[in-house]
N, C-alpha and C positions, 0 to 999 in steps of 0.2 A: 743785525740783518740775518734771516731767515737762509736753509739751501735751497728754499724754491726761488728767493728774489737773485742769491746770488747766480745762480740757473740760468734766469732769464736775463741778465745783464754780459751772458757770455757771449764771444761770437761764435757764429753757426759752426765752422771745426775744432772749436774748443769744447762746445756742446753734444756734437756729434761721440767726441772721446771720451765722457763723464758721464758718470748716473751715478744715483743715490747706493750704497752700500746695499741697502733694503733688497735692490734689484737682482743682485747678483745669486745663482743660484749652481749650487755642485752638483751635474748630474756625477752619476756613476757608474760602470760597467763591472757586474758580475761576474767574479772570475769562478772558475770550475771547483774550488775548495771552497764549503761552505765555512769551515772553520777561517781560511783569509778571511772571508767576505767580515763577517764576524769582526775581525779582529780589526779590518780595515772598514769598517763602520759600514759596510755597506758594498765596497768595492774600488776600485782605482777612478783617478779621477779624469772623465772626458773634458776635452780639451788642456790637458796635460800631460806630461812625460812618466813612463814607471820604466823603472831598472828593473828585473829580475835577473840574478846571478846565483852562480852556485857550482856545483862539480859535476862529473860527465854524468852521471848514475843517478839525478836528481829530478831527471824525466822535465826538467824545464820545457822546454820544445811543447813537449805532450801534454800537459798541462796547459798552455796557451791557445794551444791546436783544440783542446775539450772546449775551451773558454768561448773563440768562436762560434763552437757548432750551438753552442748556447744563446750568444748574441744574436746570430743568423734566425733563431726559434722566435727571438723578440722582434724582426724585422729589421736589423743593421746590415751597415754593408760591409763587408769586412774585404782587407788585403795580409798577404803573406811575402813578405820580403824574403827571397832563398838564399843568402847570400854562401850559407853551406853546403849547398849542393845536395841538400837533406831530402826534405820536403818528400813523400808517400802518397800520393791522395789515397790507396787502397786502405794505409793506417791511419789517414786524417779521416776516413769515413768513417771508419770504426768508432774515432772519437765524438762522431756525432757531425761531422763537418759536413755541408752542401758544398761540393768542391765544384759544381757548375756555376755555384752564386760565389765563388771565390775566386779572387785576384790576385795572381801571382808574379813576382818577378824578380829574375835570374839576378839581379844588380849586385857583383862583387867588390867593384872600386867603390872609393868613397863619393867620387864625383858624382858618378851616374845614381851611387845613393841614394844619396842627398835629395837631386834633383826628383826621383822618383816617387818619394817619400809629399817630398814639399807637393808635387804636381796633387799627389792622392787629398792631402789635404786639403790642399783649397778647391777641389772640386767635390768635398763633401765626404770623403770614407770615414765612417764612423769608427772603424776599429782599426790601426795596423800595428802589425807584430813580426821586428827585424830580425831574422835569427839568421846568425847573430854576428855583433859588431866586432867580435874574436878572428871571425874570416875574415873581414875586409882590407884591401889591398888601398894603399898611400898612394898618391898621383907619382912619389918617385920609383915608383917601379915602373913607368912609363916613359918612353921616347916621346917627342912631339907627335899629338895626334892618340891614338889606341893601339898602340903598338906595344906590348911586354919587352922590356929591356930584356937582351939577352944573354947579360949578366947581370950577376947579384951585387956587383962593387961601386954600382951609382945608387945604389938603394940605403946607402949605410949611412942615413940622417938620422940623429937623435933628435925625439921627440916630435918625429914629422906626424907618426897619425895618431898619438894625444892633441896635436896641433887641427888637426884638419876635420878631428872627431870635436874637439870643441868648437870650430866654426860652423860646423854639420847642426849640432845640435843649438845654437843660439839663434841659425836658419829655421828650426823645427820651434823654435819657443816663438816665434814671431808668427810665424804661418799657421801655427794652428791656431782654431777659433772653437773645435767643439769633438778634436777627433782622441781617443783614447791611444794613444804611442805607447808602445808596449816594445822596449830595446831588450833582447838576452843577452846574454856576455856568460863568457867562462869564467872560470875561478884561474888566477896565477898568484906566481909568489912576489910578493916584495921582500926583497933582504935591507934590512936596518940592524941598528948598532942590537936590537935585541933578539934577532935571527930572520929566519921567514916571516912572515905574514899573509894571511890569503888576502885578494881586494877582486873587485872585479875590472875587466881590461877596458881601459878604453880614454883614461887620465881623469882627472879631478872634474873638466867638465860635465863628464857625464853623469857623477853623482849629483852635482850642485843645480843641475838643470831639471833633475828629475826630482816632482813632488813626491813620487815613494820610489823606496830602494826593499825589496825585498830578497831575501836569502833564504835557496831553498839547498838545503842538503841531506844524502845521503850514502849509504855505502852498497858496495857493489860486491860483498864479499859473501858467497856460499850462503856463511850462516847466519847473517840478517836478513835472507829471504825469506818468503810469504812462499809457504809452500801446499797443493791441493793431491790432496787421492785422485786416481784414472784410474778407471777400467781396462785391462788390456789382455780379452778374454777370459781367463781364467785367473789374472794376480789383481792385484794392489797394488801400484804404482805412485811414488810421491815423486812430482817436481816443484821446481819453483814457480810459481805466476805472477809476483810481485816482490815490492819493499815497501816497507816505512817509509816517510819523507816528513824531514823536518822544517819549518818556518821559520823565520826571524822578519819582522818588519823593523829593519834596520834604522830606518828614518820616514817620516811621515809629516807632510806640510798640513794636511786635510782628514787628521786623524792621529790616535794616541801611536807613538812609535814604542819600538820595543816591546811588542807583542810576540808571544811564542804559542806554535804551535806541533801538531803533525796530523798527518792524514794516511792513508794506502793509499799506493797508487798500484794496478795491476797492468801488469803486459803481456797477457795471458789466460786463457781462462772464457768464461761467459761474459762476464765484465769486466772488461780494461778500462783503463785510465782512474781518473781518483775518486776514490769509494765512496762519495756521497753519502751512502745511505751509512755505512760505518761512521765519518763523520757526525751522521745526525743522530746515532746510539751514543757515542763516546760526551757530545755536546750537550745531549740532554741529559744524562745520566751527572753532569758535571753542574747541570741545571736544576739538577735535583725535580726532572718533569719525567724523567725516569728510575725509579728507583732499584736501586744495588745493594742484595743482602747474602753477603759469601757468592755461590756461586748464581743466585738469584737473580733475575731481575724483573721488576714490576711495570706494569702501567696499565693503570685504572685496574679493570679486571682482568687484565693477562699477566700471565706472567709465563716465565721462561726458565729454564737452565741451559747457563753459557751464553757468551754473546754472541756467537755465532749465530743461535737459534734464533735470538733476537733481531740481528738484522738481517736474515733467511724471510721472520716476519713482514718485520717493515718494508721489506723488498717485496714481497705480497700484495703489501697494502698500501698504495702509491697515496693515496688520498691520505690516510692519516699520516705517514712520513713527512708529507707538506706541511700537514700542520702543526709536526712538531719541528720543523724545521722554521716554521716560520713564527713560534713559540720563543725557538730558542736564540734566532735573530734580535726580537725582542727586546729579550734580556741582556742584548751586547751592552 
């Protein structure tokens, strides 16, 4: 027996919950590193859950915030969960964001979360991004009603918002049908019998519910910054306007896990947030669609000394950048 006869021998709500394998199709949402994108075959997966986690300096937020102002350029509708009290729109603009066409909300407890999260979903937002689930307040910080306990001695339940965050999130697996969930979290320590461990916050459901888990890090110290000359009349001036930031796709249901990567990302400068076009120097050069000879570098009939000069270029030339970016997706 065939799976069209067995198909048609179903009843109508048994058939309505089935289709053929064949049908099923992974869109994906472009995230602001062409290198992730890359590495995540194309991008995180709509109507599924992603983790990104990492340490304070690792510009997470801001990276999600670019991600957006990108989705927005393809026509999605995007929301921003604040639960940090963070949120700029004068630096969400900078990243590119439409903060007229963007949805925001203050939601700190997990309740009201929750609820806010699930409502964006099934009424169609294509993108939401909760920064982050490290804020959120447990229902036992609460008197009956919305009231903040006015002490801290009713609050001291183990495992109440591992608990409350995995209920949240098997809410958020059922309700969605096609939105990209994008949860931040901090980095903390777990101690075991072999010391610390970093993990991200929020208990085991939240990695287990999430088809990718990505890890972005970096460091915050002087001399890992990305530093530019200024004018300031008469001198030379160097600050910092950036750092490195590293990648690990930690886990991946809908793509190769344990991919490594890094990128710039600047907070500073002409161009903030993460350096695209550096990205599409370092990727093609790795592609061998830009060629590297000491201090050289080729393509077709240009060439360069230092990379700088080279993505000064590319940054020039919008149109040919695309198409070595979309050369070097290609060859993922």
């Amino acid at each position: 027996m065939g799976i069209e006869e067995i198909m048609a021998k179903l009843d109508k709500k048994t058939r309505d919950r089935v289709e053929a394998a064949s049908n099923r199709n992974i869109e994906k949402l472009e995230l602001a590193s062409i290198g992730l994108n890359k590495a995540l075959l194309g991008g995180v997966g709509m109507g599924r859950q992603t983790l990104v986690w990492g340490n304070k300096s690792a510009g997470k937020s801001s990276m999600c915030l670019q991600t957006i102002g990108l989705a927005q350029k393809q026509g999605k509708v995007c929301a921003w969960i604040d639960s940090e009290s963070s949120f700029d729109p004068i630096w969400a603009e900078k990243l590119g964001v439409d903060t007229a066409q963007l949805i925001v909300s203050p939601a700190k407890d997990i309740d009201s979360w929750t609820q806010t999260i699930c409502e964006l979903m099934k009424h169609g937002v294509d993108a939401i991004v909760a920064d982050s689930i490290s804020s959120l307040i447990p229902s036992t910080y609460f008197d009956k009603g919305e009231e903040l306990k006015e002490g801290l001695e009713g609050t001291k339940q183990i495992g109440t918002m591992s608990k409350e965050l995995g209920i949240a999130v098997n809410k958020f697996n059922f309700m969605n049908k096609n939105t990209a969930l994008v949860l931040i979290s901090q980095a903390r320590n777990k101690f075991n019998t072999y010391g610390a461990q970093l993990q991200p916050m929020g208990g085991e459901a939240m990695k287990f519910y999430s088809s990718t888990v990505i890890k972005l890090w970096s460091s915050a110290s002087e001399r890992e910054q990305i530093t530019a000359e200024f004018s300031r009349g008469d001198k030379i001036i160097s600050k910092p306007v950036g750092r490195p930031v590293n990648f690990t796709v930690e886990f991946n249901k809908i793509g190769p896990p344990n991919q490594m990567g890094a990128y710039d990302f600047y907070y500073a400068g002409d161009h903030v947030g993460v350096d695209q076009i550096g990205e599409i120097a370092d990727l093609a050069e790795k592609s061998d669609i830009i060629r590297k000879s000491g201090a050289w570098y080729y393509y077709n009939e240009e060439k360069f000394q230092g990379r700088q000069k080279m993505v000064s270029w590319l940054r020039d030339n919008p149109i040919i950048s695309e198409q070595i970016s979309q050369e070097v997706l290609k060859n993922a």
